[in-house]
C-alpha positions in Angstrom: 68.0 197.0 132.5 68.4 197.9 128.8 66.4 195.6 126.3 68.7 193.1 124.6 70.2 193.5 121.0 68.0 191.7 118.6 69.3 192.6 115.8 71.8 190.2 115.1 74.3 189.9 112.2 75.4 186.5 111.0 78.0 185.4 108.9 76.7 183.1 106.0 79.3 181.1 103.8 77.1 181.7 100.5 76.4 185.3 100.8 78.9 186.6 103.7 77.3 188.7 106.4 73.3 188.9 106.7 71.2 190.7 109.3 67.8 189.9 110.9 66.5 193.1 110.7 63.7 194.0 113.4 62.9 192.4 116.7 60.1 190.4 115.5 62.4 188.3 112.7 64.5 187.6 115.8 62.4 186.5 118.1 60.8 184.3 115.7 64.2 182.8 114.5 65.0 181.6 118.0 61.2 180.1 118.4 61.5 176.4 118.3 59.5 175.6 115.4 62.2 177.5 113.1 65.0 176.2 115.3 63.7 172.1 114.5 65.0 173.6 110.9 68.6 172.9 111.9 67.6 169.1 112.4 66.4 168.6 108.9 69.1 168.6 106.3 68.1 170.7 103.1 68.9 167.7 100.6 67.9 165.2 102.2 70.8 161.7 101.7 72.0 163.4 99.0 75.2 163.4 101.2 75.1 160.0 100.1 76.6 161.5 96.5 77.9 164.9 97.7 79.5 164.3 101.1 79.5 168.5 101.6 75.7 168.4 101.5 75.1 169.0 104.7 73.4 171.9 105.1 70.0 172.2 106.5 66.7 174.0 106.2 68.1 176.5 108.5 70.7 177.7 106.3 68.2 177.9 104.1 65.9 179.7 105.9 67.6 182.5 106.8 69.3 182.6 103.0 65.8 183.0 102.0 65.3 186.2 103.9 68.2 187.7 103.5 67.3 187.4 99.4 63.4 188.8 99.9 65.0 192.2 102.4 67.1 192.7 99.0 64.5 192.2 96.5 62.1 194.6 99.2 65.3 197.4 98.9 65.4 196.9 95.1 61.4 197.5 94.1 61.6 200.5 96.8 64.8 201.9 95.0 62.6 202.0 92.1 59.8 204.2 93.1 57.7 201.7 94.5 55.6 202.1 97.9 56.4 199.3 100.0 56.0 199.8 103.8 58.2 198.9 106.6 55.6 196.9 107.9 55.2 195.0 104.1 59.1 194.2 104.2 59.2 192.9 107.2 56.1 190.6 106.7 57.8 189.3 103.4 60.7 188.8 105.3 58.6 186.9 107.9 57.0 185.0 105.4 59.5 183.6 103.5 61.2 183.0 106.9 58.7 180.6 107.8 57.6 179.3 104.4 59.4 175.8 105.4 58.5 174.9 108.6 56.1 172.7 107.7 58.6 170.2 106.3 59.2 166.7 108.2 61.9 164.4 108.6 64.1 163.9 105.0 61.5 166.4 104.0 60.3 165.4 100.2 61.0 161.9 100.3 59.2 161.3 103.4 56.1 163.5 103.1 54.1 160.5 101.0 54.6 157.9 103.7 54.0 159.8 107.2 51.7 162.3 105.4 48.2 161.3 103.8 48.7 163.6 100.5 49.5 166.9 102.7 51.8 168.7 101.1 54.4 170.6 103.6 53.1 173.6 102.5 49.4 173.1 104.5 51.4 171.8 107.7 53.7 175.2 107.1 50.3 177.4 107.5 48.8 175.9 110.0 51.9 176.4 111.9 52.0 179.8 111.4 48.9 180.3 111.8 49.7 179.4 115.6 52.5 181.2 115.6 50.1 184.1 115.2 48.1 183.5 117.9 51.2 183.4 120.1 52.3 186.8 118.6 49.0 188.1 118.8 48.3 188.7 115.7 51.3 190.3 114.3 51.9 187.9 111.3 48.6 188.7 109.9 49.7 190.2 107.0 52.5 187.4 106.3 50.1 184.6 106.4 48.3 187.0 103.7 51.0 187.2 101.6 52.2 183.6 101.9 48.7 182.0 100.8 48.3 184.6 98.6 45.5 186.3 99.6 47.2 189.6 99.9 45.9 192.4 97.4 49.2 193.1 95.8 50.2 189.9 94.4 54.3 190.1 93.8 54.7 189.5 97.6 53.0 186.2 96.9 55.2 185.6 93.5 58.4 186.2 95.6 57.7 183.6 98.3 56.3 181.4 95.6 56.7 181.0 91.7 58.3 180.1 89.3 61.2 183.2 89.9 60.9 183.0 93.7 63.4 183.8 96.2 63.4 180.7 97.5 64.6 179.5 94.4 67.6 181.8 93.9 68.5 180.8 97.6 68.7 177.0 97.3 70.3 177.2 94.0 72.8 179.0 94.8 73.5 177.5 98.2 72.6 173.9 97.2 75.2 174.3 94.2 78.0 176.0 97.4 78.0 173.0 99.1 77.4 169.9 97.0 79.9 171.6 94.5 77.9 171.6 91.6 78.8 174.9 90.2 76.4 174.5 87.2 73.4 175.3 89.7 75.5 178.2 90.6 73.2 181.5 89.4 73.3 185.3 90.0 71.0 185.8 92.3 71.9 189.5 93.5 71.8 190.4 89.1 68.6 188.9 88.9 67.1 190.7 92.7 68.6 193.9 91.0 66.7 193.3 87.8 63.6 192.9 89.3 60.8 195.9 88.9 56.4 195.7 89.2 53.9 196.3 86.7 50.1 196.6 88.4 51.8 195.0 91.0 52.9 192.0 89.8 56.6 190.8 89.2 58.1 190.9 86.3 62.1 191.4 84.6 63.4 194.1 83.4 64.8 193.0 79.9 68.4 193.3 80.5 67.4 191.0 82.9 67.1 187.8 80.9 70.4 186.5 80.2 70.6 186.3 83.7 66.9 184.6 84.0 68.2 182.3 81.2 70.8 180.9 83.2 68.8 180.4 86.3 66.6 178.6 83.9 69.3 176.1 83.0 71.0 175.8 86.2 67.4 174.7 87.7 67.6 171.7 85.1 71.2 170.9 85.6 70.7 171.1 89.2 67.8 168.2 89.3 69.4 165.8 86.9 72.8 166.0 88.9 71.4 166.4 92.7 67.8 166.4 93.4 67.4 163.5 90.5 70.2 162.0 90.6 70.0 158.0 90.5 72.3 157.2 93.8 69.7 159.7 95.6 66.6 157.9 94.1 68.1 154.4 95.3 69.0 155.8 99.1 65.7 158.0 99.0 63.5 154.6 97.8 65.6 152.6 99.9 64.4 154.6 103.2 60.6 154.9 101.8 60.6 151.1 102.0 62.0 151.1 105.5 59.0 152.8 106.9 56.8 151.1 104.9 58.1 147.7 106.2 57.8 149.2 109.9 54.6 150.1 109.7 53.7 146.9 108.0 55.0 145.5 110.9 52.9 147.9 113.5 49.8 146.8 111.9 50.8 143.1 112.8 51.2 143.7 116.3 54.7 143.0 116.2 57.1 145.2 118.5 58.5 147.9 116.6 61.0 150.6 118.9 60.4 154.0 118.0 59.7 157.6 119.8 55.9 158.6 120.5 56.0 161.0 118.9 57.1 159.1 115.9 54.7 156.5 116.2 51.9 158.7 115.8 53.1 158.7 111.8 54.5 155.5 111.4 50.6 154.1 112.4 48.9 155.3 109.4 49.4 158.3 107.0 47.7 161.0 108.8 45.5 163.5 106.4 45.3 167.2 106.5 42.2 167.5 108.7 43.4 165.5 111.6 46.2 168.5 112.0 43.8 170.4 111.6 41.3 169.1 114.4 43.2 167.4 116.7 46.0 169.2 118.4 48.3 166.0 119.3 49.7 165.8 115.3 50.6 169.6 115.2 52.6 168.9 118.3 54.1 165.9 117.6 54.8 167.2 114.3 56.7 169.8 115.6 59.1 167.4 117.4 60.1 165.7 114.6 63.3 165.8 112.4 65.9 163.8 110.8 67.3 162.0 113.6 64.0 160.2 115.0 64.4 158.6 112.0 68.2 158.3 112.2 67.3 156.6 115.3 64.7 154.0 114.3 67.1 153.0 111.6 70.0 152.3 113.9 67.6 150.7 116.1 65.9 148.4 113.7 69.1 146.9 111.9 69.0 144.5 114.5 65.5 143.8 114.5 64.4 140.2 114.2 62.6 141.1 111.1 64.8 140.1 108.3 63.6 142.6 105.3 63.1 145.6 108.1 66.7 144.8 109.5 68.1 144.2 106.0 66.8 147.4 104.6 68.6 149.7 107.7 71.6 147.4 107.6 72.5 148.5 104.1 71.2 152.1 104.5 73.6 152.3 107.4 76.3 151.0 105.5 75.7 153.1 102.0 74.9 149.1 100.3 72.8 150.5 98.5 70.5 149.3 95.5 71.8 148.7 91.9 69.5 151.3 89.6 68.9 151.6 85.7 67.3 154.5 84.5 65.4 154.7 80.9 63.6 157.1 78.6 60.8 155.1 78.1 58.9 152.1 80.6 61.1 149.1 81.1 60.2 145.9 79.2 58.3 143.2 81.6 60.7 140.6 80.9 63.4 142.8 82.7 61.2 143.0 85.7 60.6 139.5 85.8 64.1 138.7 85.5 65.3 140.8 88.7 62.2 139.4 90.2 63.6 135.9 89.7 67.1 136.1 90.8 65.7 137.7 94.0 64.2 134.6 94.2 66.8 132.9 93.4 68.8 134.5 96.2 66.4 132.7 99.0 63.9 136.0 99.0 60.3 134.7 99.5 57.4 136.4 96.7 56.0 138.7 99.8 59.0 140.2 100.3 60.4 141.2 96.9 58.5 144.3 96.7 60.4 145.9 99.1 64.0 145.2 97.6 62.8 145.7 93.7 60.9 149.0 92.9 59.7 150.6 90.4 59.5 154.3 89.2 59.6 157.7 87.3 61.0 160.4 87.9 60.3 164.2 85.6 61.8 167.5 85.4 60.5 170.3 83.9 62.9 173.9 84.6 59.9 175.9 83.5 56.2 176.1 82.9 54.5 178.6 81.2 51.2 177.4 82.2 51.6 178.3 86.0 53.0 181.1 87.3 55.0 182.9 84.3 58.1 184.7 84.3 57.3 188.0 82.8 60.1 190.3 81.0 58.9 194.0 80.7 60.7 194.9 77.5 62.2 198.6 77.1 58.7 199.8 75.3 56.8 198.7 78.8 55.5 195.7 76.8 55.3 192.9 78.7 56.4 189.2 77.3 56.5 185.4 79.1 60.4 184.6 79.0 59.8 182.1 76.5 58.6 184.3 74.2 60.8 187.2 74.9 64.1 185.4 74.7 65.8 184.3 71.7 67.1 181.6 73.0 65.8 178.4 70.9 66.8 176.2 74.7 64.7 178.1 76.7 61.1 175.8 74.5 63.0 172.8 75.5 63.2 173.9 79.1 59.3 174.0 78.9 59.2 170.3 77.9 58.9 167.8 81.2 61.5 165.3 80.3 60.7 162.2 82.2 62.9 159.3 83.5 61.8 155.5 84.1 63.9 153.6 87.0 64.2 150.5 88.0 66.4 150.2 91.4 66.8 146.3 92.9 69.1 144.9 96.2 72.1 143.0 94.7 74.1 140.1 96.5 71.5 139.3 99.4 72.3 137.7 102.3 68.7 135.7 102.9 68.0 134.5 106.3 64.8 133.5 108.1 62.1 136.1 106.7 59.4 137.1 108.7 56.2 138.1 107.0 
């Protein structure tokens, strides 16, 4: 019996038709923990704003690898030794650099996670995904957590002028239809060259870097930042707060196992690390456990718990301000007391008036730079190297104070 294809071709809406290239990206593709990636939505409820975004970590996955087999054709075009065995571990890494995200990913990873960023949880899980492969993603693992002796497989995966980067972008901008965020990913993959084996640009390069640059800024002011997404986003951090309040009181709360494992207590890196039943669980998990609770608990007896999914369900959500600098106290106080006002007792305002910042920075020269190599070899960070007076404000973190608050509430019986 012949062995199966694996070499698939699929046909992606942002960049057309892409291939998984060897049997091992294949088989790894299909493996569940990559697969759960369909079930989390890249953007989390910013459909709430952009109805189109609905596109998940999936998409984005395999965007991702399709970007890091170009860049791995590009540096070999240019003279550079890169093994077979090196492209397809980048491929594999980058491939897997997200499984380690939850349900509603970011805004979710400080309340079911004890300060683990998704990051550790992704390792760990491909660390076990090398023991069932028997070691063959060795050198992907290397690459990923940078350990790896040449260090631009690292930079690729992760930096400030990653692939990952040019793939969400690009594919974020495609279906929100924010066509600022929209950036030339293939100019900039072409443009791309090594110096002692790390990345850098080559200087024709940075008018295309310069707009990637800008479209990263537009992109978290308008979608990742944007205030409807911090009210919906704050709006379902309280939810699970309130449940597990609730938990810890003994009171019936209906939720899946494996979901009450997180909704307990914030569990910390080492517990995933030693005890095998939060990897596991883990694993199950995605956007619709908590799609579920939600449904589930808007008819809980608990007003503020049923309140809070009611009007999550329903898109009623909370009225937001946003400000350049710390809002006054006498603001607070005021929303405080027409909350009051409205029947809410003082133990439950916190959960329907909260408080916040939000910052942006599109670049940083103190972490990972981007490097230009100018036409004498001479290599510059891009904010020295362009001309561009914008590109210094880029490296400013511009910071916004919010203030979001439930308008026009319906107060009933509150259970505290």
């Amino acid at each position: 019996m012949a062995a199966p294809n694996k070499k698939k071709i699929l046909n992606d809406p942002v960049y057309g038709f892409i291939t998984i290239p060897t049997d091992l990206l294949f088989d790894l593709v299909e493996h569940p923990y990559v697969q759960r990636l369909r079930r989390i939505k890249q953007l989390g409820l910013s459909e709430y704003v952009y109805p189109g975004a609905l596109h998940t970590r999936f998409h984005h996955a395999l965007g991702a690898m399709h970007l890091m087999g170009q860049a791995m054709q590009t540096l070999q075009g240019k003279g550079h030794a890169i093994s077979e065995a090196e492209c397809e571990a980048a491929q594999i890494g980058i491939l897997l650099h997200d499984i380690g995200h939850g349900p509603f990913s970011h805004a979710l990873e400080c309340c079911l996670l004890d300060s683990v960023p998704h990051e550790a949880i992704s390792l760990l899980l491909m660390q076990e995904l090398n023991r069932q492969f028997n070691g063959r993603l060795t050198m992907a693992i290397a690459m990923f957590d940078g350990s790896y002796p040449r260090p631009f497989f690292h930079q690729l995966m992760s930096s400030q002028l990653d692939v990952d980067r040019m793939d969400y972008l690009n594919r974020d901008s495609y279906y929100t239809g924010v066509v600022e965020g929209s950036i030339g990913a293939e100019r900039i993959i072409k443009m791309l060259d090594l110096v002692d084996d790390n990345l850098v640009v080559e200087a024709k390069g940075i008018l295309s870097v310069e707009d990637f640059l800008n479209a990263r800024r537009l992109m978290y002011w308008q979608v990742y930042l944007h205030k409807t997404s911090i009210c919906s986003e704050s709006m379902l951090v309280q939810i699970l707060r309130r449940a597990r309040f609730l938990m810890q009181q003994q009171i019936p709360i209906e939720a899946p196992a494996r979901f009450r494992l997180f909704l307990g207590e914030s569990v910390p890196l080492h517990e995933f690390q030693t005890n095998r039943i939060y990897l596991d669980a883990f694993t199950e998990l995605d956007d619709y456990d908590v799609w579920y609770c939600i449904k589930q608990w808007a008819t809980h007896p608990d007003f503020v718990l049923a309140t809070l999914c009611r009007m999550l369900l329903d898109r009623n959500l909370f009225k937001i301000m946003l400000s350049t600098e710390p809002f006054a106290g006498a603001l607070v106080t005021e929303l405080e007391d027409q909350l009051r006002e409205s029947g809410l007792s003082v133990d439950s305002l916190s959960y329907f008036l909260i408080e916040g910042q939000a910052t942006n920075s599109a670049y940083l020269p103190s972490g990972d730079r981007i490097n230009i190599k100018l036409r004498s070899g001479k290599v510059l960070d891009i904010a020295d190297a362009s001309d561009l007076p914008n590109i210094r404000v880029l490296t400013s973190i511009v910071r916004r104070y919010y203030v979001c608050w439930a308008q026009n509430l319906a107060v009933g019986a509150v259970t505290e």
